[in-house]
N, C-alpha and C positions, 0 to 999 in steps of 0.2 A: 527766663530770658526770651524774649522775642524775637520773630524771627523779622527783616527788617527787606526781604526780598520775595516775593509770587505771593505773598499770603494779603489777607486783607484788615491788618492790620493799622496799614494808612491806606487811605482812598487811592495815594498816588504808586499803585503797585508796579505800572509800567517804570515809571522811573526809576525805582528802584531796580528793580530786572538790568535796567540802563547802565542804568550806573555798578552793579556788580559788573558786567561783561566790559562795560569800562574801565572798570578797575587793574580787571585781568589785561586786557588787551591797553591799556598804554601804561601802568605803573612800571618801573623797573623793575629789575631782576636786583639782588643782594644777596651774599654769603649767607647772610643772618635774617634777613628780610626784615631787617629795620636797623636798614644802613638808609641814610637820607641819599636822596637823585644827585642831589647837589654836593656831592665831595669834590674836592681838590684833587684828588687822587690822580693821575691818567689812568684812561680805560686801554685795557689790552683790544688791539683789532688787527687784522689783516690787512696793514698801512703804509703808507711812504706819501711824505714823511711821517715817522710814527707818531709824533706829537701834533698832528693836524686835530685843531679842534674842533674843525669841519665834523667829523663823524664822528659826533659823542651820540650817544645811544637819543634818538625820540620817546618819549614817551611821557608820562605825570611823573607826579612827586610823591605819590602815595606809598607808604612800606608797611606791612605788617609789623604782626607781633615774635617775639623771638618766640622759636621752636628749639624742640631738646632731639637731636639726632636719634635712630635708635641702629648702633655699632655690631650688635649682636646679631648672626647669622641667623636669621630667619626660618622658621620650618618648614617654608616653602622652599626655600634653599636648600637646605638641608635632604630635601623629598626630590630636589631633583637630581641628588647626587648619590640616589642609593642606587646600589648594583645589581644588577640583575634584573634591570626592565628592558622595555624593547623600545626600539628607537621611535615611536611614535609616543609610546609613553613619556619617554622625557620631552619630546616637542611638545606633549600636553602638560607637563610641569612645569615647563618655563614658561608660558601662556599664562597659567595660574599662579606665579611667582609674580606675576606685575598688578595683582589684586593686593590692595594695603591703605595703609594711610601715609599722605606724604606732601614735603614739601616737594613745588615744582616751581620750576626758573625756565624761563625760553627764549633763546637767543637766537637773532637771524641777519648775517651779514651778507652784505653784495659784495662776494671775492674779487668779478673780476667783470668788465663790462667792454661790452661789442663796438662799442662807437667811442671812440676820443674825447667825442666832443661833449659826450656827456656830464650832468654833473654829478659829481659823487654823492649817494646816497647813504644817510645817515644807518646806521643798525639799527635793528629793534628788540628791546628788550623787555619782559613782563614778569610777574611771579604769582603766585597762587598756591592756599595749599588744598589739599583736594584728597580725596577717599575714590579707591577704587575698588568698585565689588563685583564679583561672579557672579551675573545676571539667570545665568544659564550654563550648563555642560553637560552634553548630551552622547560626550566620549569624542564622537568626530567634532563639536561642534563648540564652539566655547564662544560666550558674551560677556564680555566687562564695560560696564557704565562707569563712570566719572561723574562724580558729583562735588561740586565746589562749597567751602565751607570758609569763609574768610573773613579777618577781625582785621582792621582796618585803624592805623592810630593816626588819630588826629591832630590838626596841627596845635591843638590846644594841650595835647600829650593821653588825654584821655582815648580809650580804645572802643571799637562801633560796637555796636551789637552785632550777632554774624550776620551774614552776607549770603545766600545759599541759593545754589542754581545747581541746576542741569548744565555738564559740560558737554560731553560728547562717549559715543561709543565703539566699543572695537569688538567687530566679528571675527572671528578665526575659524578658519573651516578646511578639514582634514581633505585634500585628494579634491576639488570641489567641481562637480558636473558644472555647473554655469558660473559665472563670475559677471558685476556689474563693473564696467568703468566707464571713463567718463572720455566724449570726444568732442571737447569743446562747443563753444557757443552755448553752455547751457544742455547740456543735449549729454542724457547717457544712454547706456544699451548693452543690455544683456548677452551674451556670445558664450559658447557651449566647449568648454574646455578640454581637449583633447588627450586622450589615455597617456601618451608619453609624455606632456607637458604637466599634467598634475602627479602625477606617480609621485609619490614620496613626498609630496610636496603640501605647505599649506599656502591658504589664501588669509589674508587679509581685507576685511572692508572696513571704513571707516564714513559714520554719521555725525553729522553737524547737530548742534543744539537741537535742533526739531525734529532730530532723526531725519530731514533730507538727505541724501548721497553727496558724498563728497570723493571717493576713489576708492579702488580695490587692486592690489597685488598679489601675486603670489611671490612665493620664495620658500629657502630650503633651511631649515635650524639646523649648525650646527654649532657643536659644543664642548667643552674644554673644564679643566679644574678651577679657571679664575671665572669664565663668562661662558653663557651659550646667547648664539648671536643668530637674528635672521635678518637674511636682506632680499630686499623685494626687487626684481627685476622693472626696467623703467615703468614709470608709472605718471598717468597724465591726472591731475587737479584742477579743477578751477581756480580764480583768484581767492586768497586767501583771506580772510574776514580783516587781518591787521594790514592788509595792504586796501581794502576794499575803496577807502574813502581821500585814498592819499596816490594811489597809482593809477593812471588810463591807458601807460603806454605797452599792456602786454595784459596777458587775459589769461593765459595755461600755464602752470607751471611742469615742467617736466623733468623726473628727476625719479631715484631710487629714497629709500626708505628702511631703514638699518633700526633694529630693536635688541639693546645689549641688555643684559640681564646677569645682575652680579651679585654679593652679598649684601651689599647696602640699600641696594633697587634697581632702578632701572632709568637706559637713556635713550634716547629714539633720537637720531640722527637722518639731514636731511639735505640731499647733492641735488638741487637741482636748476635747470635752465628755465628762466624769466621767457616767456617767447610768447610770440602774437600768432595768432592763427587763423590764415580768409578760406575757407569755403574751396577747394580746389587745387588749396597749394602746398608744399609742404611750410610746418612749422618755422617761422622764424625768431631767431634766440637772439635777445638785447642783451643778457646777462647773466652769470651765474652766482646762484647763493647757495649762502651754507646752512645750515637751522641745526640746532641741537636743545632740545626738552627735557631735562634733568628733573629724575623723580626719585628724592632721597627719601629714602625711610623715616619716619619719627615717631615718637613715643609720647604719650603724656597729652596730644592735645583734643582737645572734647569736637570732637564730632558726630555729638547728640542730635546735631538741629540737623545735618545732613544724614544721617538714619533715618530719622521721621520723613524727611522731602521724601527719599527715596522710596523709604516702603507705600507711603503713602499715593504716590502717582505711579509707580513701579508698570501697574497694569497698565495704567493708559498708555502712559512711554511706548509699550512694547508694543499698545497695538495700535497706535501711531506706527512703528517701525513694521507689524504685518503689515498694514495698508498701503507703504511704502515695495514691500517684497508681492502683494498681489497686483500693485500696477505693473511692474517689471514682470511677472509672470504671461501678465496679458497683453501688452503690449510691446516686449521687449525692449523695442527704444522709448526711452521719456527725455521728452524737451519741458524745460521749465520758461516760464515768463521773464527774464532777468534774473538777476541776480537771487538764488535761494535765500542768500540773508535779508532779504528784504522785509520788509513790515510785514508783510500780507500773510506769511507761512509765521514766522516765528510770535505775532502779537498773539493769535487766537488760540494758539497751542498753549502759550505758555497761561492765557487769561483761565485757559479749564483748568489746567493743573495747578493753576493759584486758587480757582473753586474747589475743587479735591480736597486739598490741602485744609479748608474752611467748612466742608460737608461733603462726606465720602461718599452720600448719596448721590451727587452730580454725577459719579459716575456712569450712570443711566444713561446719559445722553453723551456716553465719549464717541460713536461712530456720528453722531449728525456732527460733532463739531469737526474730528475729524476729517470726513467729507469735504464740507464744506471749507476747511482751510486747505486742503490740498487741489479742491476746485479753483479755488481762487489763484491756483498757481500757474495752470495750462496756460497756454501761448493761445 
């Protein structure tokens, strides 16, 4: 079976790359993931009047294929409920309990807005199903990559061949000397975390497709017989890839960052404030949303073709993401050119790791390309 995204299988590998992160980012969400856009049904939202059609969900019409749940307490579950570890050891259980394979659904509604006069914004909703591995764990220091593997039914009723990307990755880092976030306009920077602030505590960073910076939290796990839960004290973001090409009126979002973790999997939840930010002044907030990313366990389905991506670019990825942790070393603050998602950082990342993937020999030459795409980024 071929793989029908990064590899060079058809000449038009860019499009396909397109159209996978398409996929993701406007198809709906579904129970089953091949529940059609188009039901009759009403959608539950945070409404008045509730049956305003005004705010049916944005996005395609595309649905997958059905998945088979998987019900059964998991061993990672299981490992982080045995007795007689110490409390960082289960904060590093429950870290390593969100490694799996799974369907995932993402939903993002505008609760409540600053101006009257505004018009009501439609929710967004997506779905994907996706593998998540233990890139790294180094005791204090845990890596898990996202890798996307998606069958796609068509409106002829036949189903795509997979679909396979790089999603994105999440650092977790124990008590953490330095932390990157982000302070608008494009612009992060590194700052040196203080003994009574990280004490007991972990950090979260999280990287965009191309491993650029996207934010970093810290917060505290704790945890309970049904769920252990962490939440991140406020945390500032740039605009969000699904907002990129459809909002201008607000640029940071700001908000907290909640990771629950239960027998079935896990859900990451998300508060925060829509707000513009000039240069001198404090933040100003047009709105608040709510996000919630459901990552349910399942069983049975083949994520062959996301193994191979994975192992197969694994090294470049990562050191893509050093190259990223040595700017920041040297520089502390990094301002990017526009927008990270932009062409310039994500074509030529992805154009090597679609050569990889076709002769593992290219490898040779991962710091010139490297390089040279993160060159292309600077202001």
């Amino acid at each position: 079976m071929k793989i029908q995204a990064f590899t060079r299988v058809t000449p038009d590998w860019l499009l396909c790359a397109i159209a996978c992160l398409t996929w993701l980012l406007l198809a709906p969400a579904s129970e089953s993931l091949a529940q059609s856009a188009a039901s009759s049904t009403p959608r539950y939202t945070f409404s008045w009047p509730i049956t305003a059609e005004a705010l049916s969900p944005r996005g395609g019409t595309t649905h997958g294929v059905p998945v088979t749940l998987d019900t059964a307490p998991s061993a990672a579950w299981q490992a982080l409920h045995e007795t007689g570890i110490s409390d960082m050891e289960r904060d590093r259980r429950a870290i390593l309990a969100m490694a799996g394979s799974y369907r995932s659904s993402f939903d993002f509604l505008e609760v409540l807005s600053f101006d009257n006069n505004a018009a009501v914004q439609r929710p967004y909703q997506s779905w994907g199903t996706e593998k998540v591995y233990v890139d790294s764990d180094t005791g204090r220091h845990i890596s898990l990559v996202h890798i996307l593997e998606m069958r796609v039914v068509q409106e002829d009723g036949s189903v795509s061949d997979p679909i396979v990307t790089k999603h994105w990755r999440q650092d977790w880092q124990y008590e953490p000397e330095t932390l990157v976030e982000y302070q608008g306009n494009a612009t992060w920077k590194r700052r040196s975390v203080p003994a009574d602030e990280r004490n007991g505590r972990w950090a979260q960073t999280v990287q965009q497709v191309d491993e650029s910076p996207r934010y970093g939290g810290l917060g505290v796990w704790r945890h309970g017989p049904l769920a252990s839960t962490w939440i991140s004290a406020d945390t500032w973001r740039p605009l969000p890839r699904r907002e990129w090409s459809v909002r201008k009126d607000y640029d940071v979002l700001i908000g907290t960052n909640r990771h629950t973790i239960t027998a079935a999997g896990w859900v990451q939840e998300e508060n925060n404030l829509k707000s513009r930010v000039v240069q001198g002044a404090k933040p100003h907030a047009i709105a608040r949303e709510y996000g919630v990313a459901r990552y349910d366990r399942i069983k049975d389905f083949d994520f062959t073709q996301a193994d191979d991506y994975y192992n197969k670019t694994r090294n470049f990825w990562n050191a893509v993401s050093a190259a990223w942790d040595d700017w920041f070393k040297r520089d502390l603050t990094v301002r990017l050119r526009g927008q990270v998602d932009q062409m310039a950082l994500f074509v030529p990342l992805f154009e090597h790791a679609d050569a990889i993937m076709n002769d593992p020999s290219t490898a040779g030459d991962d710091w010139a390309a490297i390089h040279a795409a993160l060159q292309a980024m600077k202001p």
